[in-house]
C-alpha positions in Angstrom: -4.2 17.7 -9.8 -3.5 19.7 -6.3 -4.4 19.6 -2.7 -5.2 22.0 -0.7 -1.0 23.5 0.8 -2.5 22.2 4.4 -2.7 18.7 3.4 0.4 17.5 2.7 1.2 13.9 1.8 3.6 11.6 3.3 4.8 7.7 3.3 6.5 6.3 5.3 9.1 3.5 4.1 11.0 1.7 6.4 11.3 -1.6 4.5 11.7 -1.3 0.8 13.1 -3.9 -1.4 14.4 -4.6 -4.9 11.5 -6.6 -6.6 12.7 -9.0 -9.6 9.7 -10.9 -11.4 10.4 -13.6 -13.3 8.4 -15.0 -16.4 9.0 -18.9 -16.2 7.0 -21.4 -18.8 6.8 -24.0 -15.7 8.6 -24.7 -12.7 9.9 -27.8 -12.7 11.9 -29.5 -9.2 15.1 -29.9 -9.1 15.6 -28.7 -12.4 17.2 -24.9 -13.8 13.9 -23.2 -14.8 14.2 -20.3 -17.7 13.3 -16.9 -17.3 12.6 -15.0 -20.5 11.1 -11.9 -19.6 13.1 -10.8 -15.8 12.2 -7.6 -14.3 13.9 -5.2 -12.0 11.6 -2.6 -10.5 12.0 -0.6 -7.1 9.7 -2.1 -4.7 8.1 -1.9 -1.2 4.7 -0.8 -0.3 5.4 2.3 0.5 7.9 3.4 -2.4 4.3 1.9 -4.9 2.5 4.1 -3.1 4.8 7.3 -3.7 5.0 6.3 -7.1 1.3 6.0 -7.8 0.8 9.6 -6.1 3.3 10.7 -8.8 1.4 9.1 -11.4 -1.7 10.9 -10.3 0.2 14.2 -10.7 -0.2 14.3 -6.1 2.9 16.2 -4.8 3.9 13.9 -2.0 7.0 13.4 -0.1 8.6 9.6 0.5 10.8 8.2 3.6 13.2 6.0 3.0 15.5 3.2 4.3 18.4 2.4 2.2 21.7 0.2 2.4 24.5 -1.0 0.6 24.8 -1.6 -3.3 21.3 -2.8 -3.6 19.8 0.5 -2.3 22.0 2.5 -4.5 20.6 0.2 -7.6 17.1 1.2 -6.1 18.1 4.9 -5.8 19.0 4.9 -9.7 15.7 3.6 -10.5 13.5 6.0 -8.3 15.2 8.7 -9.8 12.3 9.6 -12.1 9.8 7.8 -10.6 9.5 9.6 -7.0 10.0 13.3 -6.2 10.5 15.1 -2.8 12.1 11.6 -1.1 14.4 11.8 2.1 16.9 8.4 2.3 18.5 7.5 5.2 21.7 5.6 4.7 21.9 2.2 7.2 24.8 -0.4 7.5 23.9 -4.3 5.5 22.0 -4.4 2.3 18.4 -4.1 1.0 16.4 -6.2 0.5 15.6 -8.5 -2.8 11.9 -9.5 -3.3 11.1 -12.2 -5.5 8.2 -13.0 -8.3 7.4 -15.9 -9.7 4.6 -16.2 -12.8 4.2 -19.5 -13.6 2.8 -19.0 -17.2 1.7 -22.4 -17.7 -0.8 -22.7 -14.3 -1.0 -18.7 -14.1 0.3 -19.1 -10.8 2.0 -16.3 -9.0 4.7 -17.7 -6.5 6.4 -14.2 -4.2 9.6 -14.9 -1.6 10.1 -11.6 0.6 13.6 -11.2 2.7 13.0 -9.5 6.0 15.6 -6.9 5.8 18.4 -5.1 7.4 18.3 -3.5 10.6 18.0 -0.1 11.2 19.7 1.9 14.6 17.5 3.5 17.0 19.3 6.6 16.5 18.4 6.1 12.8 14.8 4.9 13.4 13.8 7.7 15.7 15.2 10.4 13.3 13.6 9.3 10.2 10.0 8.6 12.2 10.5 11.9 13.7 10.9 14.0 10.6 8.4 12.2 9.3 5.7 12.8 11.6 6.9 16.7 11.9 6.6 16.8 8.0 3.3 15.5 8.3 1.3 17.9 10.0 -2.2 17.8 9.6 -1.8 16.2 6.4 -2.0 12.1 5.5 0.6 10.3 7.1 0.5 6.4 5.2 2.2 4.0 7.7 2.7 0.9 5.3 4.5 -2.2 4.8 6.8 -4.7 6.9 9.5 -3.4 9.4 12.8 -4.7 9.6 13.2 -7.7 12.2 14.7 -5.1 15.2 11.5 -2.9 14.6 8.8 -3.4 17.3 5.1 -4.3 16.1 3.9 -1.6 18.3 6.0 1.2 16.3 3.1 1.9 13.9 0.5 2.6 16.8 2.7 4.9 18.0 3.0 6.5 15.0 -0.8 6.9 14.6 -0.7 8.9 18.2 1.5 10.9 17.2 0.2 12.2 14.4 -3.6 12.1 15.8 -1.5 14.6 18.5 -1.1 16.8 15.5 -4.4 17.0 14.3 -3.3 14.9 11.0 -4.8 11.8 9.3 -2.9 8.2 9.9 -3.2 5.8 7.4 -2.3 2.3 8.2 -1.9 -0.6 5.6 -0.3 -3.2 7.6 -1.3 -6.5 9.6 -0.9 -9.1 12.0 0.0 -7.6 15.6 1.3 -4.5 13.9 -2.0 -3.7 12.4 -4.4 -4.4 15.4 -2.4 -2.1 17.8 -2.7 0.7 15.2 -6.2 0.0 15.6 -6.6 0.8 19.1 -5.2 3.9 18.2 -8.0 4.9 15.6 -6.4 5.9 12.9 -7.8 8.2 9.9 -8.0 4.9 7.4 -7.1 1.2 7.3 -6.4 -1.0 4.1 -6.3 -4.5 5.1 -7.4 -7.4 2.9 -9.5 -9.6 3.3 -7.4 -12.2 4.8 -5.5 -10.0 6.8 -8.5 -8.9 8.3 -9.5 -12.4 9.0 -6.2 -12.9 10.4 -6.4 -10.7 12.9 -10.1 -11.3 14.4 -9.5 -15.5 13.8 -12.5 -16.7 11.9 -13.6 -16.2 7.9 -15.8 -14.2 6.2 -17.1 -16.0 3.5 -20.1 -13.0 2.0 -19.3 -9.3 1.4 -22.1 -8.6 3.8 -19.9 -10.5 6.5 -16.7 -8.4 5.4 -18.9 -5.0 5.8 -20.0 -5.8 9.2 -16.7 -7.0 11.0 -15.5 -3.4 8.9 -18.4 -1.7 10.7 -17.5 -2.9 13.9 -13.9 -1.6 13.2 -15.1 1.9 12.6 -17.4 2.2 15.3 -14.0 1.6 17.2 -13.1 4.8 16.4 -11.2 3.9 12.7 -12.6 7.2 10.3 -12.6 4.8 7.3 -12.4 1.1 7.1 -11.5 -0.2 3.3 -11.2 -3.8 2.9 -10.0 -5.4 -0.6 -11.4 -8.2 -1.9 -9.4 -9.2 -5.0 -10.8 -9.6 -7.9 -14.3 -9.5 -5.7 -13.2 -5.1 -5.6 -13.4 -3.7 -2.4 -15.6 -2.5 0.3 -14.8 0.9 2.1 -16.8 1.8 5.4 -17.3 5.2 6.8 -19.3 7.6 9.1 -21.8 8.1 6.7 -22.1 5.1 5.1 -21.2 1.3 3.8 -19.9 0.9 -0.2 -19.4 -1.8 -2.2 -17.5 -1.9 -5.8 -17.0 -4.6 -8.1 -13.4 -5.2 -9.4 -13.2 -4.0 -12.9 -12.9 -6.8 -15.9 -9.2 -6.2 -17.2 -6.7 -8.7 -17.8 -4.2 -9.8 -15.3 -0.7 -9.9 -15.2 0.2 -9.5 -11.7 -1.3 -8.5 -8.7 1.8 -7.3 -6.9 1.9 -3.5 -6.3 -2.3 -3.6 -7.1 -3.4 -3.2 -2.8 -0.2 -0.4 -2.8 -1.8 1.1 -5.7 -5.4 1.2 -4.0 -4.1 3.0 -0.9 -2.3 6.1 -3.3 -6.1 6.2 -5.2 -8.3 6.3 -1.8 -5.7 8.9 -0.2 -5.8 10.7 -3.5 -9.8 11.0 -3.2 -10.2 11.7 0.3 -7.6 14.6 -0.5 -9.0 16.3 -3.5 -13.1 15.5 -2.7 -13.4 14.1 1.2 -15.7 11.8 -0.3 -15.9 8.1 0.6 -17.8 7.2 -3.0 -14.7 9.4 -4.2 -12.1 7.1 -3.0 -13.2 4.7 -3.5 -13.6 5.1 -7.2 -10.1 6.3 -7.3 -8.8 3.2 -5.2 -10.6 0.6 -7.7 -8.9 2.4 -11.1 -5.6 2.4 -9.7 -5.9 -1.2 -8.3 -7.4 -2.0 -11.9 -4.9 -0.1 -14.0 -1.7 -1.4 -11.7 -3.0 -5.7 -12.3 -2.5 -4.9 -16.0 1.3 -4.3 -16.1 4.2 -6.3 -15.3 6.2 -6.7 -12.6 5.7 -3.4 -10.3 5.0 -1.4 -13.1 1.8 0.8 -12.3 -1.3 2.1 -14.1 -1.0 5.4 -16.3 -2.8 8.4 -16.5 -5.1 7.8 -19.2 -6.0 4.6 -17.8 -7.3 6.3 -14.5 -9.4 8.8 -16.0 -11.1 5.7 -18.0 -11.3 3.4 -15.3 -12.6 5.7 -12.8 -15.8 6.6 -15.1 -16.1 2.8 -14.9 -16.2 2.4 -11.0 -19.7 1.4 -10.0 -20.3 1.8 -6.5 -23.4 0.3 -4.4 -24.4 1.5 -1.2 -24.9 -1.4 1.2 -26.5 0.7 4.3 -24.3 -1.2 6.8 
């Protein structure tokens, strides 16, 4: 697959993280619990997006926040997995995310560390390079900040690449992601509950999730894509409301599968600018990644299979 030379891809990585997943038969207080089958995989939502990019053959280019041994351990292992990525070196360590799959409930337990802190000297030259590289192209804003970061740093972001007549894409929450909000970015990936979070109440029916999306995008958001778990996802846009069904694979994990989704509905509005597009690409990749362990992610000929699967219902919302 190409793009088009003009739209070039970016992410944005401020946070990433070390992510072990262990296998455990129960977890049991107080007591040592065995893992047989520990993973070590390079981690961060916006490292599993430039990885799923790669996977889909997309020539993107990945920012990066690295420091001390633990982000030289993650620079071994992105070796093969990212192309094109720019690391800036920061005093501390990076972070370690933890997995837990309890085999016996089929419970997934997940402990995040908030990071090390980055300078502003640091900070403002890997956002500026970042927005420069950008262009008119997709800029993905994703993930957690470290603790010195501001929440209003990705709005700003979104501005400044609006300025440059490119396409923001925000995957975020909390405060972070309703400032970005105001600043009507190109596309939004929140959940379900993050969306919840951030307007305080629930939305129990998919009809109530595609009109609180709705109200987002006639805010000024191009496309509004909500996931739903193993309910799929709904993507709103100018034209029109969508609805697809998750597809019926087995689950290992779910951690990387939202990461995953962002990659495929950047990857579709690239190659088609089609909202039924990327959505189809967003539900394959979310599908294929649940199937592996650990962060591992979905492979080629699983995409091309899953997509033709995708069915997609117009909800005229």
């Amino acid at each position: 697959m190409s793009i088009d030379s003009t739209s070039t891809i970016t992410t944005l990585c401020l946070n990433p993280a070390l992510d072990v997943t262990y296998h455990v038969s129960q977890l049991i207080p107080e007591q040592k619990s065995r893992s047989d089958a520990a993973r070590h995989d390079p981690g961060g939502n916006g490292i599993n997006i430039g990885r799923a990019l790669k996977r889909m053959q997309i020539n993107a280019h990945t920012f990066c926040i690295v420091a001390g041994d633990v982000g030289q351990l993650l620079q071994r292992l992105l070796e093969h997995q990212l192309d094109n990525v720019y690391y800036e070196h920061v005093d501390g360590e990076t972070r370690i995310n933890s997995t837990i799959i309890e085999l016996e409930s089929q419970t997934q337990y997940q402990i995040t560390d908030s990071g090390t802190p980055i300078s502003d000297t640091q900070l403002d030259r890997v956002i500026n390079d970042f927005v420069s590289l950008t262009g008119q192209g997709f800029g993905i804003i994703t993930g957690s900040c470290q603790p010195n970061i501001p929440c209003e740093l990705y709005a700003e972001l979104v501005r400044e690449i609006n300025k440059n007549s490119g396409k923001a894409v925000v995957d975020s929450h909390g405060e972070s992601l309703r400032l970005a909000i105001e600043e009507k970015p190109f596309l939004i990936k929140p959940n379900r509950y993050e969306l919840e979070t951030i307007i305080k109440r629930k939305l129990p029916t998919i009809s109530d999730v595609a009109n609180e999306a709705r109200h987002i995008q006639n805010r000024g958001v191009t496309h509004v894509c909500i996931s739903l778990g193993d309910e799929g996802a709904i993507l709103v846009s100018p034209d029109n409301s969508y609805y697809a069904k998750a597809l019926d694979v087995p689950i290992n994990t779910t951690v990387g599968a939202g990461d995953s989704m962002v990659a495929g509905l950047v990857t579709g509005f690239s190659l088609h600018n089609d909202p039924q597009q990327a959505l189809r690409y967003g539900i394959a990749c979310g599908a294929g990644t649940v199937m592996h362990p650990g962060t591992e992610l979905f492979s080629g000929d699983e995409l091309v299979n899953f997509r033709q699967q995708v069915v997609i219902k117009t909800l005229d919302i």
